[in-house]
PyMOL commands that place a pseudoatom at each C-alpha (Angstrom):
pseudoatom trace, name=CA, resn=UNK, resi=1, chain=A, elem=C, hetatm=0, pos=[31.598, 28.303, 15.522]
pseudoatom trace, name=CA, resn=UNK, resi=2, chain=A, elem=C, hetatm=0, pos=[28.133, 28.606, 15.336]
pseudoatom trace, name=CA, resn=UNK, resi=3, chain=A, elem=C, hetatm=0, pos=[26.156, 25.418, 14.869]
pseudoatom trace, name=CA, resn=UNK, resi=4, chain=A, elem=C, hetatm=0, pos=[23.188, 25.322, 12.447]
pseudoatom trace, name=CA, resn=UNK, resi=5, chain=A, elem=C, hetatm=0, pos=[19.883, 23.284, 11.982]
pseudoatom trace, name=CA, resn=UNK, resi=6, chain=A, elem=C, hetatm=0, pos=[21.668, 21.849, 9.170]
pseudoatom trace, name=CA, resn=UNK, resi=7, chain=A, elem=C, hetatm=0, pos=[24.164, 20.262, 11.311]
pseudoatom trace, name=CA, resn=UNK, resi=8, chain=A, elem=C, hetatm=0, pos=[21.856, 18.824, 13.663]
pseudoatom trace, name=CA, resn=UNK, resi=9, chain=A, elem=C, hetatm=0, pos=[19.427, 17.570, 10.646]
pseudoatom trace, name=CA, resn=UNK, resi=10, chain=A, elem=C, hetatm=0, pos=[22.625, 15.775, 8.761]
pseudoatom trace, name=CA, resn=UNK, resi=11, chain=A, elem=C, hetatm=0, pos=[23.381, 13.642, 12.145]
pseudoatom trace, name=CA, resn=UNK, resi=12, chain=A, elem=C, hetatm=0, pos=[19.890, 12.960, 12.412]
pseudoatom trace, name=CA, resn=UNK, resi=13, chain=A, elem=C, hetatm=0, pos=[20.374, 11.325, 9.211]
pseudoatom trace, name=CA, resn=UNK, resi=14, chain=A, elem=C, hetatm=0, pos=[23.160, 9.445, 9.949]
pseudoatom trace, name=CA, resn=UNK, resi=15, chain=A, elem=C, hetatm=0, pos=[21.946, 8.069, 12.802]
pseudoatom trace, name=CA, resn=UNK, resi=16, chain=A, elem=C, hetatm=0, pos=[18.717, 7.285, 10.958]
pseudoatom trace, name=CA, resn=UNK, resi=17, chain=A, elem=C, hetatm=0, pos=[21.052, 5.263, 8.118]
pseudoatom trace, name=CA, resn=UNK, resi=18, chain=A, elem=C, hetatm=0, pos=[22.863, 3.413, 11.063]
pseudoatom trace, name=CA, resn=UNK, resi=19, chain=A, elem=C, hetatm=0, pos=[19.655, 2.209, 12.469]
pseudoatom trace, name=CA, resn=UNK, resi=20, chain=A, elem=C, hetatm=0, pos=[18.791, 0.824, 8.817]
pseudoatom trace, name=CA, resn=UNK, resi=21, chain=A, elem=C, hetatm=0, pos=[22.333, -0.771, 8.923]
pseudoatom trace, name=CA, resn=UNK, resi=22, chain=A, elem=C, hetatm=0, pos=[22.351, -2.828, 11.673]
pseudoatom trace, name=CA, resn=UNK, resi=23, chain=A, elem=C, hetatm=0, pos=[20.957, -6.116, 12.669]
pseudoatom trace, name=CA, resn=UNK, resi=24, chain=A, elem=C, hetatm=0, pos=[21.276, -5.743, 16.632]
pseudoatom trace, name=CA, resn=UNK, resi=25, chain=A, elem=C, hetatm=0, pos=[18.199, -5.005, 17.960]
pseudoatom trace, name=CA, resn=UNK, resi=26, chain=A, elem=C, hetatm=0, pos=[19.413, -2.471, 21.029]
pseudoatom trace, name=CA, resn=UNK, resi=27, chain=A, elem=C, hetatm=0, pos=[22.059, -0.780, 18.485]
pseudoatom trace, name=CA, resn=UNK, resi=28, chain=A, elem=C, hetatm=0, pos=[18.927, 0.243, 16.226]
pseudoatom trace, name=CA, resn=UNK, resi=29, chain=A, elem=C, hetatm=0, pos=[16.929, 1.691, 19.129]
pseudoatom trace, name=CA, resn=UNK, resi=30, chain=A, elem=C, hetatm=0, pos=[20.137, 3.498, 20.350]
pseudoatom trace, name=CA, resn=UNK, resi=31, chain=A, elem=C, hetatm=0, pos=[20.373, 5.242, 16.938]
pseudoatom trace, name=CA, resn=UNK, resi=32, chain=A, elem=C, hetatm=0, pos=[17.032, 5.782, 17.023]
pseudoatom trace, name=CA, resn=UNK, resi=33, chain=A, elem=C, hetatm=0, pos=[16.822, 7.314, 19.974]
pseudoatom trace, name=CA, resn=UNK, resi=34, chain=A, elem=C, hetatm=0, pos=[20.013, 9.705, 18.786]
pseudoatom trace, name=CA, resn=UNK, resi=35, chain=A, elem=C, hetatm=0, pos=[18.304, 10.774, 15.485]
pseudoatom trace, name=CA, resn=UNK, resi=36, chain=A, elem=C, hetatm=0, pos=[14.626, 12.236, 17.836]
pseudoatom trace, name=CA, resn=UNK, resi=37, chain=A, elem=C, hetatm=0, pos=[17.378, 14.062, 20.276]
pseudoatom trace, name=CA, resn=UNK, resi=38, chain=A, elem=C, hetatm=0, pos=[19.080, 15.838, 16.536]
pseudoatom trace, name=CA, resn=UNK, resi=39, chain=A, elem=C, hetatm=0, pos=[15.577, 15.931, 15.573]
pseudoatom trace, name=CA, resn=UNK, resi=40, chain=A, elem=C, hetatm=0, pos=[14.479, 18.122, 18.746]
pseudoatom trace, name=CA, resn=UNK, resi=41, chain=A, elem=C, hetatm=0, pos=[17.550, 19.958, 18.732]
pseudoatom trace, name=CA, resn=UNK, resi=42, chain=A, elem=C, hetatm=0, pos=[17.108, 21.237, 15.026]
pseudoatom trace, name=CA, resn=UNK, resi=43, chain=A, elem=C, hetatm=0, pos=[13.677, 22.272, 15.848]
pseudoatom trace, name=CA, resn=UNK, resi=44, chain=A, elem=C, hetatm=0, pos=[14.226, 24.070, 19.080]
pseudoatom trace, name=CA, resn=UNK, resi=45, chain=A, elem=C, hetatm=0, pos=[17.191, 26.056, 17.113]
pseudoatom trace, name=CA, resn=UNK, resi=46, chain=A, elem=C, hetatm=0, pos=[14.798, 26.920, 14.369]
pseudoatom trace, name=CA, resn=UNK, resi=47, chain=A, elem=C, hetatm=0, pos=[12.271, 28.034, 16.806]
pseudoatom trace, name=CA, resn=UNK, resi=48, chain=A, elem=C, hetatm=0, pos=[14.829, 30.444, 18.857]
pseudoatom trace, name=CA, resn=UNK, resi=49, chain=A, elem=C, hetatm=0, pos=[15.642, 31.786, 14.926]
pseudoatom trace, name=CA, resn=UNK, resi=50, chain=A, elem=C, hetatm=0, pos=[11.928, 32.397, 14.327]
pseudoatom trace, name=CA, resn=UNK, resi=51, chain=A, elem=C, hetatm=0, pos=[11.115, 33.877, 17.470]
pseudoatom trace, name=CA, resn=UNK, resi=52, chain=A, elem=C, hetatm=0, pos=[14.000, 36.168, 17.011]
pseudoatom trace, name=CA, resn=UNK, resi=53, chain=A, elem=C, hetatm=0, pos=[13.191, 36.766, 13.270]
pseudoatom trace, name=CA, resn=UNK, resi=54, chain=A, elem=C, hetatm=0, pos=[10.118, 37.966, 15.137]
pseudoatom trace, name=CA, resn=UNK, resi=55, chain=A, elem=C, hetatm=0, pos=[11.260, 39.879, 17.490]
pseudoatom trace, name=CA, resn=UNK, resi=56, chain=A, elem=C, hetatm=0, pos=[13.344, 41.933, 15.092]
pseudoatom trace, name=CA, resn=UNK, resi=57, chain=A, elem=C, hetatm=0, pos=[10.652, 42.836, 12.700]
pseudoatom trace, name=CA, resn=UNK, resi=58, chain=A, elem=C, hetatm=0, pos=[9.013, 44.124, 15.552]
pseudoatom trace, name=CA, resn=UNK, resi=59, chain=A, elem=C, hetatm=0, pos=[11.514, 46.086, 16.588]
pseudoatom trace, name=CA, resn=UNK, resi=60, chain=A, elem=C, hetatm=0, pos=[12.178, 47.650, 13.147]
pseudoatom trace, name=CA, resn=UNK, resi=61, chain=A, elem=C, hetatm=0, pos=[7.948, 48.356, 12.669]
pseudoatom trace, name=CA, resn=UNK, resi=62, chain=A, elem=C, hetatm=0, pos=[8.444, 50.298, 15.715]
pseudoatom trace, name=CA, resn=UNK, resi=63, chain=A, elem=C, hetatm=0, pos=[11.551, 52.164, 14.506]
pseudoatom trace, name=CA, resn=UNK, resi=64, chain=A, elem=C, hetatm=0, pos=[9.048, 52.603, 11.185]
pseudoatom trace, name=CA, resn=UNK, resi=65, chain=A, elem=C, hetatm=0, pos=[6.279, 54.128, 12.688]
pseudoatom trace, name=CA, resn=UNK, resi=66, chain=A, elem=C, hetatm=0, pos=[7.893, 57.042, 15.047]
for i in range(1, 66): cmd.bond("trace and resi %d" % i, "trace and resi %d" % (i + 1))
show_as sticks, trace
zoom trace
């Protein structure tokens, strides 16, 4: 199963809606806390995508030009 920044952005969310939904102070900065970790997570899986987006349209102008 491969996971996607979709999957990390949803449980960002969640976490994001559980902070909104509680009244306890430490619960809200626990969830808080999750949602930057699914945050950082999406966004170093994009980057690795884009960098090897990249990578292959190097490869293929290469390929093009010899």
């Amino acid at each position: 199963m491969s996971v996607t920044s979709d999957f990390y952005l949803a449980r960002a969310e969640e976490c994001a809606r559980e902070a909104e939904a509680t009244a306890l102070a430490n619960v809200r900065d626990r969830c808080l806390r999750s949602r930057e970790t699914w945050l950082a997570m999406a966004n170093r899986l994009r980057k690795g995508e884009r960098m090897r987006d990249e990578a292959a349209a190097e490869k293929a102008l290469k390929v093009e030009t010899h």
